[in-house]
KEGULUM-906668 format. One record per residue: residue in one letter; residue number from 1; x, y, z of N, C-alpha, C, O, CB in turn. Coordinates in steps of 0.2 Angstrom, whole numbers, plus 5000, padded with zeros to 4 digits. Glycine has a CB too. Layout:
<lomi aa="A" i="NUM" n_px="X" n_py="Y" n_pz="Z" ca_px="X" ca_py="Y" ca_pz="Z" c_px="X" c_py="Y" c_pz="Z" o_px="X" o_py="Y" o_pz="Z" cb_px="X" cb_py="Y" cb_pz="Z"/>
...
END
This chain:
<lomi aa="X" i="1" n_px="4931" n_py="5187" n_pz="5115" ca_px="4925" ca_py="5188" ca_pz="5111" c_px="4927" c_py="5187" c_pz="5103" o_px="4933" o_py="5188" o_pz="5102" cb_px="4922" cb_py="5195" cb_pz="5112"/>
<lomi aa="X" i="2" n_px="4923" n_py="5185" n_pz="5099" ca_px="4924" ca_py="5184" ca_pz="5092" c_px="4923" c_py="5190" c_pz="5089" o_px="4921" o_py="5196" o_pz="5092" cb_px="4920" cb_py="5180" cb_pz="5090"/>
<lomi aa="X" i="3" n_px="4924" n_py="5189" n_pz="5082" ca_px="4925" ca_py="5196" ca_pz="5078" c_px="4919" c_py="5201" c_pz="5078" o_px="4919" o_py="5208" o_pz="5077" cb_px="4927" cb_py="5193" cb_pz="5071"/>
<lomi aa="X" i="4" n_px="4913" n_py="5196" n_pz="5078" ca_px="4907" ca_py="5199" ca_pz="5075" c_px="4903" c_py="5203" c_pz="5082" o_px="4900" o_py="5208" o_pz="5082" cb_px="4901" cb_py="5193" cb_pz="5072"/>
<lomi aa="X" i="5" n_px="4905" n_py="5199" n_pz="5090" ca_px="4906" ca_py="5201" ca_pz="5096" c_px="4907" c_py="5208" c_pz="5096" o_px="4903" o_py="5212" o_pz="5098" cb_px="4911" cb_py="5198" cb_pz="5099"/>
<lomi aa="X" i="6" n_px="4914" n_py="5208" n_pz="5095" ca_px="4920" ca_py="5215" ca_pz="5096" c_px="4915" c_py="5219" c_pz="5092" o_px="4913" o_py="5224" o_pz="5095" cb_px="4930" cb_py="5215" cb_pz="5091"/>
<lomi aa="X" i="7" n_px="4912" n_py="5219" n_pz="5085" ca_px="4912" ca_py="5223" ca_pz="5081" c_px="4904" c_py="5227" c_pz="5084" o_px="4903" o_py="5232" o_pz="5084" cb_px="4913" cb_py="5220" cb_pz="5073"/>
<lomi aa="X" i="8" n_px="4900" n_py="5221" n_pz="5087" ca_px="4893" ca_py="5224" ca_pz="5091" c_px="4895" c_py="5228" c_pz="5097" o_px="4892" o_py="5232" o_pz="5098" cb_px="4888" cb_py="5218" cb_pz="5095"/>
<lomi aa="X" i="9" n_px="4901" n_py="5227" n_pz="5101" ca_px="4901" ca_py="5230" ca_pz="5105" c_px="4905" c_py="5237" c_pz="5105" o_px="4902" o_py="5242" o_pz="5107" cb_px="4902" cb_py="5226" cb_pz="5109"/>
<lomi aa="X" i="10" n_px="4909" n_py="5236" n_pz="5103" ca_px="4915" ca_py="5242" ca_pz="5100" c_px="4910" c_py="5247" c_pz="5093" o_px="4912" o_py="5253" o_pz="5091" cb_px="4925" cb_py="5236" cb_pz="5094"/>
<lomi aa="X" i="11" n_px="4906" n_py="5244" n_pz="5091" ca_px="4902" ca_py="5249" ca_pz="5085" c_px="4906" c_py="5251" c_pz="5081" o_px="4906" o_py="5257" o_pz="5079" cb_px="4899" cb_py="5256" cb_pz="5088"/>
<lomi aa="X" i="12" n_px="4911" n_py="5247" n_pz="5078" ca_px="4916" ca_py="5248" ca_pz="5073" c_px="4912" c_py="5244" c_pz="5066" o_px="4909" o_py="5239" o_pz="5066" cb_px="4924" cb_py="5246" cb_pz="5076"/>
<lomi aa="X" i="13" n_px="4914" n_py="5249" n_pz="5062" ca_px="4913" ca_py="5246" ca_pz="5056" c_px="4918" c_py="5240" c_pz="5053" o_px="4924" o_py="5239" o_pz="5054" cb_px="4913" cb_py="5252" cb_pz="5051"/>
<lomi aa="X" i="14" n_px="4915" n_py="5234" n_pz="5047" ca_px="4922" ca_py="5230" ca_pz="5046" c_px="4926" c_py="5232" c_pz="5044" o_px="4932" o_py="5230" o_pz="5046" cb_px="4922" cb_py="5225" cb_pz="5042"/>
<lomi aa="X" i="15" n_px="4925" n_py="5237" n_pz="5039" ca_px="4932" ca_py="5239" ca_pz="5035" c_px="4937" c_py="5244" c_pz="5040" o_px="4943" o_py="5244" o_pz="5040" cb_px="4931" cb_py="5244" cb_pz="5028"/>
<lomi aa="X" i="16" n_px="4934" n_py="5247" n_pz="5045" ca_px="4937" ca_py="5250" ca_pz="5050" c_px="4942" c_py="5245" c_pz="5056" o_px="4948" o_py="5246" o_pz="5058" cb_px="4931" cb_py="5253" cb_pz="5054"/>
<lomi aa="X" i="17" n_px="4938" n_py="5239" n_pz="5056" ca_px="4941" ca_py="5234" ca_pz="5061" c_px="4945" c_py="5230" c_pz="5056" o_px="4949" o_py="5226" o_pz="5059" cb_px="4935" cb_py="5230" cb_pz="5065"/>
<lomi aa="X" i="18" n_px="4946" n_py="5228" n_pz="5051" ca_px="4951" ca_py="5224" ca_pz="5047" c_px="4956" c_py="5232" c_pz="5043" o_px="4959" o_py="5230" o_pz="5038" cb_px="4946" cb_py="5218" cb_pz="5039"/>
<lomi aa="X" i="19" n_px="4957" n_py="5237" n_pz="5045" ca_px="4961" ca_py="5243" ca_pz="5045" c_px="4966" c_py="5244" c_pz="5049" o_px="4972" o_py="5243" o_pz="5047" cb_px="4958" cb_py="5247" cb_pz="5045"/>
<lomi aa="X" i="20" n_px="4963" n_py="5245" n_pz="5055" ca_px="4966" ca_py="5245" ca_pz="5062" c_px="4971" c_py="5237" c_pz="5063" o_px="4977" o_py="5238" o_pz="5063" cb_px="4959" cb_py="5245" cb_pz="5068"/>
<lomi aa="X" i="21" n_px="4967" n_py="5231" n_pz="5063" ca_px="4971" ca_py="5226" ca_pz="5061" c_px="4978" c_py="5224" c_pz="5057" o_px="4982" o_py="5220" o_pz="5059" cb_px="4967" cb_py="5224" cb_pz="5059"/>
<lomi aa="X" i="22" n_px="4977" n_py="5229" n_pz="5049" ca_px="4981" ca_py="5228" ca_pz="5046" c_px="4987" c_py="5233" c_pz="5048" o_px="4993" o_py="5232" o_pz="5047" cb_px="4979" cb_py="5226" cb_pz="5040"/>
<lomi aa="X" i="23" n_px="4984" n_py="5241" n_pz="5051" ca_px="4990" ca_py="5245" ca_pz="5057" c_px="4993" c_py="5241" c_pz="5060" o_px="4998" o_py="5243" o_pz="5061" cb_px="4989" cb_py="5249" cb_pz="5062"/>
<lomi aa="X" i="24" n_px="4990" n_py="5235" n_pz="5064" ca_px="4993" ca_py="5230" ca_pz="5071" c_px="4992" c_py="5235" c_pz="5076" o_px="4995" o_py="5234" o_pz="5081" cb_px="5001" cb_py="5227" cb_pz="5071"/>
<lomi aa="X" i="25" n_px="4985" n_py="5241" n_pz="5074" ca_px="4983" ca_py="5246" ca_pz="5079" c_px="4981" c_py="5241" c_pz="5087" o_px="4982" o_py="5241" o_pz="5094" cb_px="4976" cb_py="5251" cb_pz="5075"/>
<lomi aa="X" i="26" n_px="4978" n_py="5236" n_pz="5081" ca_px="4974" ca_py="5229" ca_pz="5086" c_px="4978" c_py="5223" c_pz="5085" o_px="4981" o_py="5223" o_pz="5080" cb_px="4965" cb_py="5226" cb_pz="5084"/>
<lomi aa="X" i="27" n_px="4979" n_py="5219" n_pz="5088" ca_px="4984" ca_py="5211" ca_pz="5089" c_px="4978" c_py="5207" c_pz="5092" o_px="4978" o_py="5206" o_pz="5098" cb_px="4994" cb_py="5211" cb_pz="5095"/>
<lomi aa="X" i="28" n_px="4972" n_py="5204" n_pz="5088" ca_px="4967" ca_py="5199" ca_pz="5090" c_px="4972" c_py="5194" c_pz="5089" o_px="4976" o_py="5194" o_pz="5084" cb_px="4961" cb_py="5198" cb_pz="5086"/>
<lomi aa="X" i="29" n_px="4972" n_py="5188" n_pz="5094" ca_px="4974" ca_py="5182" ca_pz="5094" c_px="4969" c_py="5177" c_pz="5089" o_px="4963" o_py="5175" o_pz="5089" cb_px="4974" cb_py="5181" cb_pz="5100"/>
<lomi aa="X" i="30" n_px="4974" n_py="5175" n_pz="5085" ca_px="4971" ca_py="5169" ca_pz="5079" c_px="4971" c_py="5164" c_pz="5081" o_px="4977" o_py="5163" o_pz="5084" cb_px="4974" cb_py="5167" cb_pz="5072"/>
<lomi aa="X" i="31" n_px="4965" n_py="5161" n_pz="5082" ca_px="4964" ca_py="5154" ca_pz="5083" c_px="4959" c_py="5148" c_pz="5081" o_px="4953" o_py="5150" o_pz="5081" cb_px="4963" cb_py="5155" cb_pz="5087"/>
<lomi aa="X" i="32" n_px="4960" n_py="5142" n_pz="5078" ca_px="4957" ca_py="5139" ca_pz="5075" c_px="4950" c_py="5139" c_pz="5071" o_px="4949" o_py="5137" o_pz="5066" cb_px="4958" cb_py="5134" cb_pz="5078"/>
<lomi aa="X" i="33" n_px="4947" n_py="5143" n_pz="5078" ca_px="4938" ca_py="5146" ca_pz="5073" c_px="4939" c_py="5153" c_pz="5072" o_px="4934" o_py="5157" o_pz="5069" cb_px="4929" cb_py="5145" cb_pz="5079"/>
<lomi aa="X" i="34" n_px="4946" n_py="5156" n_pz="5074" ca_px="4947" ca_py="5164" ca_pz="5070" c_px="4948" c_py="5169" c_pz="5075" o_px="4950" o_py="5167" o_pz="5080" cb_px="4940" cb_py="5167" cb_pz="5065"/>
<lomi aa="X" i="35" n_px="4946" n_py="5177" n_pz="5074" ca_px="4952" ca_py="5180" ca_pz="5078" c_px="4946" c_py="5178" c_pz="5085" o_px="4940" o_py="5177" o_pz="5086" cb_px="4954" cb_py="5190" cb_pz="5075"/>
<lomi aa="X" i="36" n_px="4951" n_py="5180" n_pz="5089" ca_px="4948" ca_py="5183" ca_pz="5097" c_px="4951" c_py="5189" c_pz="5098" o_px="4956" o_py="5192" o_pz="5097" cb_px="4950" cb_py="5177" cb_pz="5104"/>
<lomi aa="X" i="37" n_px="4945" n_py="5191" n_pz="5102" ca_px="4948" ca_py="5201" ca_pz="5105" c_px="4948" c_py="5197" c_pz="5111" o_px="4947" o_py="5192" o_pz="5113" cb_px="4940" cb_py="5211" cb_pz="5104"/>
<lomi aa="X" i="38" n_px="4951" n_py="5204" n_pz="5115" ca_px="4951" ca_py="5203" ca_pz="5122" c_px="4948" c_py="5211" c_pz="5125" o_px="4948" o_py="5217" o_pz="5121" cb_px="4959" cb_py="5200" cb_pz="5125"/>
<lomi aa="X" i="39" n_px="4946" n_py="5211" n_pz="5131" ca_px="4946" ca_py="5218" ca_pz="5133" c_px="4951" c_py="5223" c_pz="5134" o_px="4951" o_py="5228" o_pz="5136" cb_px="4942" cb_py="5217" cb_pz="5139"/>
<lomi aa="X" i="40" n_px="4957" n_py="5221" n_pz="5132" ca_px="4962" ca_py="5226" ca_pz="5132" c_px="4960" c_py="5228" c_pz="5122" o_px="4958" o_py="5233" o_pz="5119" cb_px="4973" cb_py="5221" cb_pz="5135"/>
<lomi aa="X" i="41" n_px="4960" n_py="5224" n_pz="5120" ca_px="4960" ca_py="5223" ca_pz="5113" c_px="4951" c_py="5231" c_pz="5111" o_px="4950" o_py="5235" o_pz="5108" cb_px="4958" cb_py="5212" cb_pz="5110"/>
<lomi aa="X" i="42" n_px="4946" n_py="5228" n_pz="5117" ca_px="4942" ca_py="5233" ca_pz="5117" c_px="4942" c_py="5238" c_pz="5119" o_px="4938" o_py="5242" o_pz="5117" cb_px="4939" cb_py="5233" cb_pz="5117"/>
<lomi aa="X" i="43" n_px="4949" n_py="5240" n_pz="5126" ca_px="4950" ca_py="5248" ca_pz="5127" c_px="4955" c_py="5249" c_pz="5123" o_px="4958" o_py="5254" o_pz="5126" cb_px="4951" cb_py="5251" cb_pz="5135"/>
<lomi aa="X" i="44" n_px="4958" n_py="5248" n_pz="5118" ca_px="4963" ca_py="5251" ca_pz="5113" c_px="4959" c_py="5253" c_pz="5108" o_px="4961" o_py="5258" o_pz="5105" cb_px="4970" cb_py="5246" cb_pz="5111"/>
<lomi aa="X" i="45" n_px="4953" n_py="5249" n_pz="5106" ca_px="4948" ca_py="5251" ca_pz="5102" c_px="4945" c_py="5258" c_pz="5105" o_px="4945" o_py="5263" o_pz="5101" cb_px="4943" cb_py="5246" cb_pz="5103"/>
<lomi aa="X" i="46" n_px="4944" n_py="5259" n_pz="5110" ca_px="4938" ca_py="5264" ca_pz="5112" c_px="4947" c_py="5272" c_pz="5113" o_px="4946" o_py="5278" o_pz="5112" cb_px="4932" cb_py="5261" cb_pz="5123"/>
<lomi aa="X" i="47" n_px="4952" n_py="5269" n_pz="5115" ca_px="4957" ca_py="5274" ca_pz="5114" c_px="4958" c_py="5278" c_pz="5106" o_px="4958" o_py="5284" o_pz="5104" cb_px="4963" cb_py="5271" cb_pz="5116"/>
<lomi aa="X" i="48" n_px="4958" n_py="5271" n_pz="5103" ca_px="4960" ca_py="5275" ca_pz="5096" c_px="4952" c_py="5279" c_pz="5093" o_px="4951" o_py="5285" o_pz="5092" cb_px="4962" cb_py="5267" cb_pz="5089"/>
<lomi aa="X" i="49" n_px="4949" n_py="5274" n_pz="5093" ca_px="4942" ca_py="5281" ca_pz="5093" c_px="4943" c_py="5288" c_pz="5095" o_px="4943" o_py="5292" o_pz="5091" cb_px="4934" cb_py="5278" cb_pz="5098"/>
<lomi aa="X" i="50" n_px="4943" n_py="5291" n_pz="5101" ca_px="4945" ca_py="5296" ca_pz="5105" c_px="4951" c_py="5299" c_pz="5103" o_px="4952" o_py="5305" o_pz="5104" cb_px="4945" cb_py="5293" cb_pz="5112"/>
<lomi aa="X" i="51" n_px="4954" n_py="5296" n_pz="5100" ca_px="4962" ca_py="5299" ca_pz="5099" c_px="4959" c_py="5304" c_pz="5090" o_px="4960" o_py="5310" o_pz="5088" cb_px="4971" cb_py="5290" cb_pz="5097"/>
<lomi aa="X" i="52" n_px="4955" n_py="5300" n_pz="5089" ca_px="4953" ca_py="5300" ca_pz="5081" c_px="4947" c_py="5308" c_pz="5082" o_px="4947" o_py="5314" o_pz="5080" cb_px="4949" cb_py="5290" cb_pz="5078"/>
<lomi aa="X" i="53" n_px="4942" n_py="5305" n_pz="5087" ca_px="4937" ca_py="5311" ca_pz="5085" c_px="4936" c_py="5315" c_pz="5088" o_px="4934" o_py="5321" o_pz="5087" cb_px="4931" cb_py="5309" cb_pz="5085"/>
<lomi aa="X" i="54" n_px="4941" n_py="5312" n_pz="5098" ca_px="4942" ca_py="5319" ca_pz="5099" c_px="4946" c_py="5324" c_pz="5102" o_px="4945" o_py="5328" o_pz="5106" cb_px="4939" cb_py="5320" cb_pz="5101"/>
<lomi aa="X" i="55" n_px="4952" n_py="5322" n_pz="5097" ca_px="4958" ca_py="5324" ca_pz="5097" c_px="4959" c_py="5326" c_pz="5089" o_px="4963" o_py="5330" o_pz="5088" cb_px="4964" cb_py="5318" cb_pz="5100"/>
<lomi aa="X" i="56" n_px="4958" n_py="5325" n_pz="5086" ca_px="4957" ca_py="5324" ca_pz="5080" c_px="4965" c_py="5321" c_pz="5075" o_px="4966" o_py="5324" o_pz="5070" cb_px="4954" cb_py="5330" cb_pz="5079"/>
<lomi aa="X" i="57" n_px="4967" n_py="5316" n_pz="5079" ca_px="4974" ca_py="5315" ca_pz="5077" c_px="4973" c_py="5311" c_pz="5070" o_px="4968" o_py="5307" o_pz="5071" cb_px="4978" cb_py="5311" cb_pz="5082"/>
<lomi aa="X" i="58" n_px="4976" n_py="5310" n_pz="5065" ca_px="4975" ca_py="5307" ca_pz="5060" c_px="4981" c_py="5300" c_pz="5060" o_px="4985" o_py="5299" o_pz="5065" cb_px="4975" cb_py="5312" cb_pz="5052"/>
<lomi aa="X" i="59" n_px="4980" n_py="5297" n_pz="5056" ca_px="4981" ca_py="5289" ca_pz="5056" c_px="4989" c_py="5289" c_pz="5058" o_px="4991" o_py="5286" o_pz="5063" cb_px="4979" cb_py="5284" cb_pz="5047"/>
<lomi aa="X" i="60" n_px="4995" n_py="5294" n_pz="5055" ca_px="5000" ca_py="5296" ca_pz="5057" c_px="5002" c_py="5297" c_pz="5064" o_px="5006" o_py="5294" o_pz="5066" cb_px="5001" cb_py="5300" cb_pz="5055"/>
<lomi aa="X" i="61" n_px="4998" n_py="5302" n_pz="5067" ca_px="4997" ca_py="5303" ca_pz="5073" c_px="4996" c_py="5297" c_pz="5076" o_px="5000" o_py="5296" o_pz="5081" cb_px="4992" cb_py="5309" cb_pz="5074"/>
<lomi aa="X" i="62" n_px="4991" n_py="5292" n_pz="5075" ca_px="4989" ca_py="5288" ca_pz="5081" c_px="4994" c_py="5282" c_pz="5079" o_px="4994" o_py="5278" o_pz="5083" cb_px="4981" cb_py="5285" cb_pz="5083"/>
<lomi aa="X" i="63" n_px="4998" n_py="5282" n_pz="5075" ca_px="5003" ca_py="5276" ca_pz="5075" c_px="5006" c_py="5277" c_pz="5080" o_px="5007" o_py="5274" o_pz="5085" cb_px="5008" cb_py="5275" cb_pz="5070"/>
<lomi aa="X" i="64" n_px="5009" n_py="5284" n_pz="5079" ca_px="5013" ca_py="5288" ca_pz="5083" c_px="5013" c_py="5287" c_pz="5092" o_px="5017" o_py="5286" o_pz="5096" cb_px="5011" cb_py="5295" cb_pz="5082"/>
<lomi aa="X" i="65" n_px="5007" n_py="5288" n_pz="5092" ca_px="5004" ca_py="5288" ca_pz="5101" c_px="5004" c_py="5280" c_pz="5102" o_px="5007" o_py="5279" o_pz="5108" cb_px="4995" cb_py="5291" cb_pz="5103"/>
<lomi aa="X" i="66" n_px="5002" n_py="5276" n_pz="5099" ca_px="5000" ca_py="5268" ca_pz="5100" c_px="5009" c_py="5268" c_pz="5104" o_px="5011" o_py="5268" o_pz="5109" cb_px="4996" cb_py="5261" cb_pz="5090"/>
<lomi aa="X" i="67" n_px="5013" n_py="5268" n_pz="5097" ca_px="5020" ca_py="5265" ca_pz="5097" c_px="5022" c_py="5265" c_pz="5104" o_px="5023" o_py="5260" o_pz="5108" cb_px="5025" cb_py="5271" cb_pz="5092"/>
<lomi aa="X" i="68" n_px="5022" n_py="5273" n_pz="5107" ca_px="5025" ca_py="5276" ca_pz="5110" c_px="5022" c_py="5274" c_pz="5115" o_px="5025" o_py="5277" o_pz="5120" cb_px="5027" cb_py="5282" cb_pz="5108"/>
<lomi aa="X" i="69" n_px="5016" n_py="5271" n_pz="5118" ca_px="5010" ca_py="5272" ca_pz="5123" c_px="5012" c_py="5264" c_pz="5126" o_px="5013" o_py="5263" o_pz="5132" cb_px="5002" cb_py="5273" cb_pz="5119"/>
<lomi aa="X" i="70" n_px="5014" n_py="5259" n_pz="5119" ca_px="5015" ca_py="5253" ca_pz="5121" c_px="5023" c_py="5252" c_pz="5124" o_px="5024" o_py="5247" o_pz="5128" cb_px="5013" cb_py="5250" cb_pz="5115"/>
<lomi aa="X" i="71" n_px="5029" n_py="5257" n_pz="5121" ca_px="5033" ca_py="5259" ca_pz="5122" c_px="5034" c_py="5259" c_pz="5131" o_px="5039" o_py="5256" o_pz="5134" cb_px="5034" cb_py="5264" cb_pz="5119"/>
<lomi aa="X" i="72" n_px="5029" n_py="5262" n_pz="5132" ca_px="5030" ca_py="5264" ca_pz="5139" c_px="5026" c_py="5259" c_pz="5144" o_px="5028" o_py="5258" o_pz="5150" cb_px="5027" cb_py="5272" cb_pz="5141"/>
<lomi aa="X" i="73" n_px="5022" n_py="5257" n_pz="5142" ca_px="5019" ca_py="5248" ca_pz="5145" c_px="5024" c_py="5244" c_pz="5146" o_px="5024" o_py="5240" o_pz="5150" cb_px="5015" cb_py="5244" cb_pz="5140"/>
<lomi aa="X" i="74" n_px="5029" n_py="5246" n_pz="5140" ca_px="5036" ca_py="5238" ca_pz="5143" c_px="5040" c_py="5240" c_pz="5145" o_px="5044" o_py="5235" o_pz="5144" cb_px="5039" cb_py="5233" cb_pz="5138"/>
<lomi aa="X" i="75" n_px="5042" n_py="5247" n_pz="5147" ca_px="5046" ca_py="5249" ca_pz="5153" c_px="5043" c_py="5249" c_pz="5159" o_px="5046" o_py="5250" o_pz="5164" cb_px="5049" cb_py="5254" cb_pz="5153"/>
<lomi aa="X" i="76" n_px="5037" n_py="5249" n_pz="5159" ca_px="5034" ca_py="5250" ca_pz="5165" c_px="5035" c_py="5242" c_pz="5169" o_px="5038" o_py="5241" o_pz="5174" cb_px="5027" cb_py="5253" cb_pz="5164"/>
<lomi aa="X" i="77" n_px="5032" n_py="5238" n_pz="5166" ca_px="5034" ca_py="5230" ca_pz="5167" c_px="5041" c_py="5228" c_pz="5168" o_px="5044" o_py="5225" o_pz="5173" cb_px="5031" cb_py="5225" cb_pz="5161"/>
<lomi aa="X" i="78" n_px="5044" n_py="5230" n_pz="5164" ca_px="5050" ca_py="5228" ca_pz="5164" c_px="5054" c_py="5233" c_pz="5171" o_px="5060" o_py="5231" o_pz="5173" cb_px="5054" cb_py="5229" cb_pz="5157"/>
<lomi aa="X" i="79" n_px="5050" n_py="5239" n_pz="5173" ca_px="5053" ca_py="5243" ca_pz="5179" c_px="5051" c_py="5237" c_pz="5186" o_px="5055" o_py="5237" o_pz="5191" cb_px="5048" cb_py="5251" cb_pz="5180"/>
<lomi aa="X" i="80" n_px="5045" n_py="5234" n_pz="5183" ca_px="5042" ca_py="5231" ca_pz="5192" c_px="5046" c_py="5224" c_pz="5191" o_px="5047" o_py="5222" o_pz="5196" cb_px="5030" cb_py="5231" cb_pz="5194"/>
<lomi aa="X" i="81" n_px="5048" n_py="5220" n_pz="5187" ca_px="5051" ca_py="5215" ca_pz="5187" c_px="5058" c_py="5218" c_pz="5190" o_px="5059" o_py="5215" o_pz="5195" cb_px="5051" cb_py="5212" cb_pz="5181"/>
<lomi aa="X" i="82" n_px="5062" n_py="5222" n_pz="5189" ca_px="5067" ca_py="5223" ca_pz="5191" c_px="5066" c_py="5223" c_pz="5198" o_px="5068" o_py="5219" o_pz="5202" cb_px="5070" cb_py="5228" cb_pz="5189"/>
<lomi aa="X" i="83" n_px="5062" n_py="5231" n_pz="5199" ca_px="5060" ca_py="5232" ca_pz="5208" c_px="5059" c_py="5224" c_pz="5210" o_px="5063" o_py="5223" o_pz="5215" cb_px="5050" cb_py="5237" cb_pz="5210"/>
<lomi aa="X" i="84" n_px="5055" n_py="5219" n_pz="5208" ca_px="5057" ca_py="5213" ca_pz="5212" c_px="5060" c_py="5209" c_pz="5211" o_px="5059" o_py="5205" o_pz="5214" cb_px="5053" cb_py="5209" cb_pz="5214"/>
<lomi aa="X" i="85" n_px="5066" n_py="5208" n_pz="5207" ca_px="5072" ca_py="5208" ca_pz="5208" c_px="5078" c_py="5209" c_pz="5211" o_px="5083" o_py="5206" o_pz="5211" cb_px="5072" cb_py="5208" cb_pz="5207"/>
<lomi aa="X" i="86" n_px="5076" n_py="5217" n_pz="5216" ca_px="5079" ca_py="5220" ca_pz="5219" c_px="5077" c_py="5218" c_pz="5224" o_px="5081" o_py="5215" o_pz="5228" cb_px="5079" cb_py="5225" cb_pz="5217"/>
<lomi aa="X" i="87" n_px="5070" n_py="5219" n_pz="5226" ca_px="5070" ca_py="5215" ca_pz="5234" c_px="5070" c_py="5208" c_pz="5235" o_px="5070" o_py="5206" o_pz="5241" cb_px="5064" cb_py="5217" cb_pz="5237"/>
<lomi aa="X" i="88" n_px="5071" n_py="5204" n_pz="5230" ca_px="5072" ca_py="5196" ca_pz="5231" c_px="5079" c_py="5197" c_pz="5233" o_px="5082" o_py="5193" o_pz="5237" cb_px="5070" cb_py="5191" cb_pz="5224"/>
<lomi aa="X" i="89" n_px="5083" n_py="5202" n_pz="5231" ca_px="5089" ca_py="5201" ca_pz="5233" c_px="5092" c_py="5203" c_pz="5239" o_px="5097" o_py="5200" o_pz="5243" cb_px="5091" cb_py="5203" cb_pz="5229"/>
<lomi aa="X" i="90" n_px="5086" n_py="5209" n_pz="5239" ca_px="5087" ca_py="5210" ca_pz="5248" c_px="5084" c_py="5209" c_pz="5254" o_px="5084" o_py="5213" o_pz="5258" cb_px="5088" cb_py="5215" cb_pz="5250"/>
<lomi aa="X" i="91" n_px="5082" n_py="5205" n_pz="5254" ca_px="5078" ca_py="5200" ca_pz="5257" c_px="5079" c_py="5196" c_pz="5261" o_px="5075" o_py="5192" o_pz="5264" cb_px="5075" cb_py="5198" cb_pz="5254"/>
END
């Protein structure tokens, strides 16, 4: 979806969404007619909302969680590529 897309559906304000953007809270993909979201790009939206109003974590705090959240996304992949690596080998 395009920017103006994300911003109707997510209910986020611009300055809210070119903020988050410049955290790299969000990584829209640039492309020739401009950003594109994806739906991962709109539940990292609706997390950070939630982390924000009802958790009440401030912008520190949710670097913090994103970092560490995404941290564990790429040991997790990098766990299930091993696991099949392991059984390719015993196989």
């Amino acid at each position: 979806m395009d920017k103006q897309e994300f911003l109707a559906s997510s209910g986020l304000e611009v300055q809210t969404l070119e903020f988050w953007i410049e955290q790299r809270w969000l990584i829209p993909e640039e492309t020739a007619v401009g950003m594109r979201f994806s739906d991962v790009d709109m539940a990292r939206a609706r997390l950070i909302r939630e982390l924000r109003h009802d958790f009440g974590a401030n912008d520190a705090g949710i670097d913090v969680i994103l970092h560490l959240m995404d941290q564990l996304h790429g040991m997790r992949r990098a766990l299930a590529q091993l696991r099949g690596e392991i059984q390719g080998r015993s196989s």
